[in-house]
C-alpha positions, 0 to 999 in steps of 0.5 A, a space after each residue: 500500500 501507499 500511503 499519504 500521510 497528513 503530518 502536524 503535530 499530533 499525538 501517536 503519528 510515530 508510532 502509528 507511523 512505524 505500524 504502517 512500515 511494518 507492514 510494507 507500505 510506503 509512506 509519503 509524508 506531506 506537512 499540513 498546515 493545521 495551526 498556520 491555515 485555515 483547514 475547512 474552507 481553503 480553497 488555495 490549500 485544497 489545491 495543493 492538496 489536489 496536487 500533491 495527492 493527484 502526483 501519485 497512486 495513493 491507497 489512502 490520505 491519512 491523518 490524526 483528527 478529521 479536516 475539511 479540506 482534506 475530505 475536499 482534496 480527496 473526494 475531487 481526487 476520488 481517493 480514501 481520505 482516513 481519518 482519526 479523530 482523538 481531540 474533543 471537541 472537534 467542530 469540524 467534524 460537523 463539517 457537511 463534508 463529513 458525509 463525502 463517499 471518500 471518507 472514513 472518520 473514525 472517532 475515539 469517542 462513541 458517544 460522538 460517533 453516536 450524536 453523527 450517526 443520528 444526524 444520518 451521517 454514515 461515514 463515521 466509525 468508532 475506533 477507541 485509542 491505542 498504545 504502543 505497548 512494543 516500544 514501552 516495552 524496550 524501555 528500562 528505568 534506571 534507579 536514578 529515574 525511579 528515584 526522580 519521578 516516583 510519586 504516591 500520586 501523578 496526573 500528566 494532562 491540562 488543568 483548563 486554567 491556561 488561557 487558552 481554554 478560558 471561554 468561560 470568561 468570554 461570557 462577561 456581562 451576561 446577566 446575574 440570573 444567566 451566571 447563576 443559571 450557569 453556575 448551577 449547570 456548571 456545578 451539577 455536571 462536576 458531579 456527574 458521571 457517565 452523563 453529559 448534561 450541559 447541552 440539554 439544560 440550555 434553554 431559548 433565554 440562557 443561550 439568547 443572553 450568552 450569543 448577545 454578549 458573546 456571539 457565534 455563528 455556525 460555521 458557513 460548511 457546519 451543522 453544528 448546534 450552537 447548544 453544542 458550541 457552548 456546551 463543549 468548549 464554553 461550559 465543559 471546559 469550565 467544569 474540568 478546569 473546576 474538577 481538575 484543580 479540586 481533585 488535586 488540591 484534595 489529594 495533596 493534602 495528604 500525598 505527594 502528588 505530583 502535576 505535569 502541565 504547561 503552566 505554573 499553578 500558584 492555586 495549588 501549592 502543596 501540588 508538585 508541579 514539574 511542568 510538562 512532560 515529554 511525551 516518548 519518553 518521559 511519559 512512560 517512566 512517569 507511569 511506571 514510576 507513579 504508584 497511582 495515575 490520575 486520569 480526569 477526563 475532559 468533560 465533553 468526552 462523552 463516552 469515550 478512554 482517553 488515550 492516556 488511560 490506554 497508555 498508563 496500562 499499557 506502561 504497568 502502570 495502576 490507572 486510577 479514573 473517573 467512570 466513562 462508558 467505554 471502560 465497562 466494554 473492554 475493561 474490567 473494574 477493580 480488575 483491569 483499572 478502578 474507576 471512582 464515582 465522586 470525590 469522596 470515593 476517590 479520596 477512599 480508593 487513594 488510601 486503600 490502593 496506596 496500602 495495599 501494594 500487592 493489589 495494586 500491582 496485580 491490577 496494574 499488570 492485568 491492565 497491561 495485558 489487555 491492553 497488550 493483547 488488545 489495544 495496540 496500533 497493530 490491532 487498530 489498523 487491522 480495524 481500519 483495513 477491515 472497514 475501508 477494505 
């Protein structure tokens, strides 16, 4: 097989990268513009990319999350455009263009496959995220590394409070009655579980006030709900950001929990903050080494594991998480990995697993096999051949 291989800075691209080497294909790498250009409606792009993927025979055009003007280069080209969606939200998977008969959208997260394939789309499939398990496996930690990232506690991720991520603020002078409507959803959402609720609870008067003083248009290729817009990246950030700093203020308390991020954290001083880490190489040892590993998962995931929940088990490392759907379809609780269901029983399942280090581990080990066995890059691509083939 040949392949087109859109590259940007993404998640997994080495390793799914080696996984296609592997086996024969021949893999052409092309450097898309995802933080320079626009990616849905470019018509100067898409010729470029008309270009490029006309030059050659190409089995298929891949790419880590899904991009209009991809979908467009390929479908006028009439070759497969493959893609991989891992972040959410992602508007632009409510492009029109999602539903062009050269497409495979696989997505993380079944829950947003599941709100696409009731809106008629069928060109999306739901393909849950991987691990590398052969190059962690190659990996040895040395008793200087043990001794440098070893933690009682450790979360690798974003804590929402970067600027970046602050839509929140954007709804600045809204009315007293719209905050404190707002606020509660905000609140109820933090603790629940295996439900997203945010959407639904925006009725006609919440979401007139929030478009006057911060207004949004869908998207000129979208189908986009602008209740989802809001929801997604306004609200949901909101809550994590909410639920991230509050775990981690609660677990530091009273264990060594370390947090690596992108910026400093004054709001969480007993918190251990070594920044952010490396994600080939340092990541691993901080699983391996963390006797317990945080997964708090971004709100607007709806259903779907995270990638670094597959990558903490499939490093041996103990995953501790809050509950999503898709555990209960290939995981086992209290097996494979253990999920909490509020903040109480997190603080609990912290100072049971933390004294109990022969259970511990044995979780922790069931969790690498599965995932070993079953969720590698290996067992994804042989997915989506199955599929586009």
């Amino acid at each position: 097989m040949k392949i087109l291989f859109m590259e940007w800075r993404s998640l997994g691209q080495a390793d799914i990268t080696e996984e296609f080497r592997r086996r024969g294909w021949e893999v052409n790498a092309y450097p898309f513009p995802r933080e320079t250009e626009n990616t849905r409606l470019n018509k100067e792009l898409c010729e470029k990319l008309v270009k490029v993927i006309a030059e050659a025979d190409y089995d298929f055009v891949f790419s880590f999350n899904y991009f209009p003007v991809i979908s467009i280069a390929c479908n006028a080209c009439r070759v497969k455009y493959v893609s991989w969606t891992f972040d959410s939200p992602f508007i632009q998977l409510y492009s029109n263009t999602v539903n062009f008969p050269y497409n495979y959208v696989f997505v993380f997260d079944k829950g947003t496959c599941e709100d696409l394939w009731e809106k008629g789309v069928e060109t999306v499939y739901h393909l849950p995220m991987a691990a590398p398990v052969g190059r962690y496996d190659a990996y040895t930690v040395s008793e200087e590394e043990k001794k440098f990232y070893q933690a009682q506690v450790s979360f690798i991720g974003s804590t929402y409070h970067e600027k970046k991520n602050r839509f929140y603020e954007r709804l600045d002078g809204i009315s007293g009655y719209t905050k404190g409507y707002l606020e509660g959803c905000i609140q109820m959402q933090k603790l629940v579980y295996g439900e997203f609720l945010l959407e639904r609870m925006l009725n006609q008067g919440i979401m007139e006030d929030m478009r006057k003083h911060c207004p949004l248009e869908i998207n000129q290729d979208g189908f986009e709900r602008l209740e989802w817009v809001y929801a997604h990246y306004f609200l949901a950030r909101q809550v994590t950001a909410l639920e991230r700093g509050e775990v981690l203020e609660m677990l530091s308390e009273k264990y060594r929990t370390d947090l690596y991020t992108y910026d400093e954290t004054p709001e969480l001083p007993k918190v251990r903050n070594r920044r952010t880490a490396e994600v080939m190489r340092e990541a691993p040892l901080i699983y391996r080494c963390s006797r317990i590993n945080l997964n708090i998962t971004l709100k607007s995931i709806l259903t779907g594991i995270p990638l670094r929940s597959f990558e903490i088990m499939g490093n041996k490392g103990f995953l501790l998480s809050n509950y999503q759907r898709e555990y209960d379809d290939y995981f086992e609780n209290g097996t494979d990995y253990v999920y909490y269901t509020d903040y109480g029983d997190l603080e609990k399942k912290v100072e049971y697993y933390l004294t109990h280090d022969k259970e511990r581990q044995e979780i922790a080990e069931n969790g690498y096999r599965k995932v070993k066995e079953a969720h590698t890059y290996k067992n994804r691509v042989d997915m989506i051949l199955d599929i586009i083939s």
